[in-house]
N, C-alpha and C positions, 0 to 999 in steps of 0.2 A: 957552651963549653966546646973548646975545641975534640972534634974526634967524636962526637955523640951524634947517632944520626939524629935527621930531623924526618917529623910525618909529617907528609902532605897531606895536604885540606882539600876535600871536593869541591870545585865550584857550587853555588846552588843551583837547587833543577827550574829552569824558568818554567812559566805557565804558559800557557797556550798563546795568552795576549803578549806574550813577552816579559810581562812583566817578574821580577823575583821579588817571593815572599818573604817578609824579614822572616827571618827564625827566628823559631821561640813563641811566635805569637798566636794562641789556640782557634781552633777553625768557627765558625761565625755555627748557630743553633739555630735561626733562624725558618731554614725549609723543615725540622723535624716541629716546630711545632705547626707550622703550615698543613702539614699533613696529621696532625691530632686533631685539630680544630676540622678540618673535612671529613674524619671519620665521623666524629662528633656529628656532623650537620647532617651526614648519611643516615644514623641512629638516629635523630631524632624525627628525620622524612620519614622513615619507615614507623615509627610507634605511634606518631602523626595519622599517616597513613590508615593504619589496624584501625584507630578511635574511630574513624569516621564512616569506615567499611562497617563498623559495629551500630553505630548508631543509626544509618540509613537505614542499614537491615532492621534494626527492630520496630523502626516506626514504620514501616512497610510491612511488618507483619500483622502491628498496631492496626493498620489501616485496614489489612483485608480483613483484619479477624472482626472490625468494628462495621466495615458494610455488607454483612451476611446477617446484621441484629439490628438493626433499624428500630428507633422505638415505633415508627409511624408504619412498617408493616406486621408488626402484633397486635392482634387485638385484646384490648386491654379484659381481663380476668373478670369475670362476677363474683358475687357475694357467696361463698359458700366454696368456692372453685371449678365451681361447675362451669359449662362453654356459655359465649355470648350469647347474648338472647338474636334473633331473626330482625333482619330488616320487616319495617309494616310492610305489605305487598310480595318478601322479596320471596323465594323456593324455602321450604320446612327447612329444621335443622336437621343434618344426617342421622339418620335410624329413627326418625316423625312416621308413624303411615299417611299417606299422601291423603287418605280419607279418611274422617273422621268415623272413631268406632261408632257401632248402632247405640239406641240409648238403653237396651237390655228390657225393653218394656216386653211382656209376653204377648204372641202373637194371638191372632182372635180364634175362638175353638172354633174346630172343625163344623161344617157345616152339611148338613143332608137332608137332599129335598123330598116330596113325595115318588113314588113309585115311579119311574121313566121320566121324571122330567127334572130340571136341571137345579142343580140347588139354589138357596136361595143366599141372600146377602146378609151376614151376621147383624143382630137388632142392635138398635141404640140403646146400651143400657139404660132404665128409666126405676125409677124407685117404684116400690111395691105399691099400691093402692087396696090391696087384699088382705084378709088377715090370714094369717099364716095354718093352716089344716097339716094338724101331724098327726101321723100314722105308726105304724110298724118299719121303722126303719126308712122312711121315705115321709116327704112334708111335700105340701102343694101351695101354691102362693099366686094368685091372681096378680099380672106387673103392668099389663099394657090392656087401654080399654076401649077401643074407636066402634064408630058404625059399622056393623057389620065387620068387625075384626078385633081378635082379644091375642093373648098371648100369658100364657102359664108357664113357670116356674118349678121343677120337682127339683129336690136332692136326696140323693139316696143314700144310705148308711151301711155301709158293711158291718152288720154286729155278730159276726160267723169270729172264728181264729185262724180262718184258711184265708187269705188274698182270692177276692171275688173275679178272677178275668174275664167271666161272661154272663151276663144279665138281660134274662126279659121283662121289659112292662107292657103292660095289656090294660086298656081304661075306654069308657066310650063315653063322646060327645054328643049327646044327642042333639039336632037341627045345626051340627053346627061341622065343619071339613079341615081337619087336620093335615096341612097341604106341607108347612117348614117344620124341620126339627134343626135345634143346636145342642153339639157334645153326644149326639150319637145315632144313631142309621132310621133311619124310617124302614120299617118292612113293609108297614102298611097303613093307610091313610083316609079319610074322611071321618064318617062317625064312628068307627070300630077300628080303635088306634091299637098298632103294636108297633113297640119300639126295641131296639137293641142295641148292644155296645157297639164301638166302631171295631173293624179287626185290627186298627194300628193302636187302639188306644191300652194303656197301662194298667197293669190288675190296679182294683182301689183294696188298698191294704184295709187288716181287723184295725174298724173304727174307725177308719177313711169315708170320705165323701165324694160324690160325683153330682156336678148340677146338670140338668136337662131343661131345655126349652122348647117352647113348640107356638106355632103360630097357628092361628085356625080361623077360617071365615065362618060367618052365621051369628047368631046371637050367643053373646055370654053367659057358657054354663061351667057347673062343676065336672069332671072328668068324674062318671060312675063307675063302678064295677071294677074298679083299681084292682091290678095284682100283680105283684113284684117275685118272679120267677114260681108263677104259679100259689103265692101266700097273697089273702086278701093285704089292702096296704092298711087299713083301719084306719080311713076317714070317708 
């Protein structure tokens, strides 16, 4: 219409390469999902990542905690739970004594010889051959019978209610020399014997026993005159 102004139109804005963009036409999407997809790839390098740091590590702990248990350095258990038994040959098992205990057999009684000279060696016990003479608390027993050498027997009886700790016998051998005694002191020796307790040995308790031995050269006789802290023995 005449007399109406008119508006001018902007050119469009070229782009760099020169070229102009039609109008109207919406812009290309392309690079935003470029850059989703690389975040993506990002996440999943790292979660990737985590699993394998996870898994080294436990089979590494697997391993150390499995070469400190060896089946082949334990020794395998006994019957009962108790510890292995010892190599044959090899060192005892810890807390063994290295020596074998004694066998608890009692040691051989004390021995005392005549007047000044040195005692003698405990006899080989040998079975009675005599018959047994009982007295007043005391019995005699003829045990050992060679040439020119015998060997007598007493046991004596405590029938008091006191514990007996010291005791004499007095007996005489005629042709014949009361040289050993065993289980207790010689005071005095040949044919006119007296004997006594030892000073280490233990009262013989009411109705306890103590045996006595003696060895004697000459011919084979009965001990006369027997008396047991001054009481005949009556035999």
């Amino acid at each position: 219409m005449p007399g109406a102004p008119q508006q001018e139109t902007m050119p469009p804005a070229a782009s760099p390469s020169g070229a102009v963009p039609p109008s109207g036409t919406p812009r290309s999407k392309g690079p935003l999902l470029l850059v989703a997809l690389a975040g993506g790839l990002v996440v999943l390098l790292a979660i990737a990542g985590v699993a394998v740091l996870l898994l080294t590590g436990g089979s590494g702990e697997d391993d150390k905690a499995g070469a400190g248990t060896s089946p082949a350095a334990s020794a395998p258990p006994t019957e009962g739970g108790g510890p292995a038994p010892a190599t044959p040959g090899g060192p005892p098992p810890s807390g063994a004594p290295a020596v074998p205990p004694s066998s608890g057999a009692p040691a051989a009684p004390p021995v005392g010889g005549a007047p000044g000279e040195q005692p003698a060696s405990p006899p080989v016990p040998t079975a009675p051959i005599g018959p047994v003479l009982r007295g007043t608390g005391i019995t005699y027993q003829l045990v050992q019978q060679d040439e020119g050498y015998f060997e007598g027997r007493m046991v004596l009886t405590n029938r008091t209610d006191e514990p007996m700790k010291t005791w004499k016998l007095t007996f005489r051998t005629p042709g014949a020399d009361v040289k050993n005694i065993w289980g207790a002191k010689l005071a005095e020796g040949g044919e006119k014997v007296e004997i006594k307790n030892l000073d280490d040995a233990p009262a013989i308790p009411p109705g306890g026993t103590w045996e006595v031995q003696f060895g004697a050269a000459g011919a084979t006789t009965t001990p006369e005159g027997c008396k047991l802290n001054g009481r005949a023995c009556g035999f």
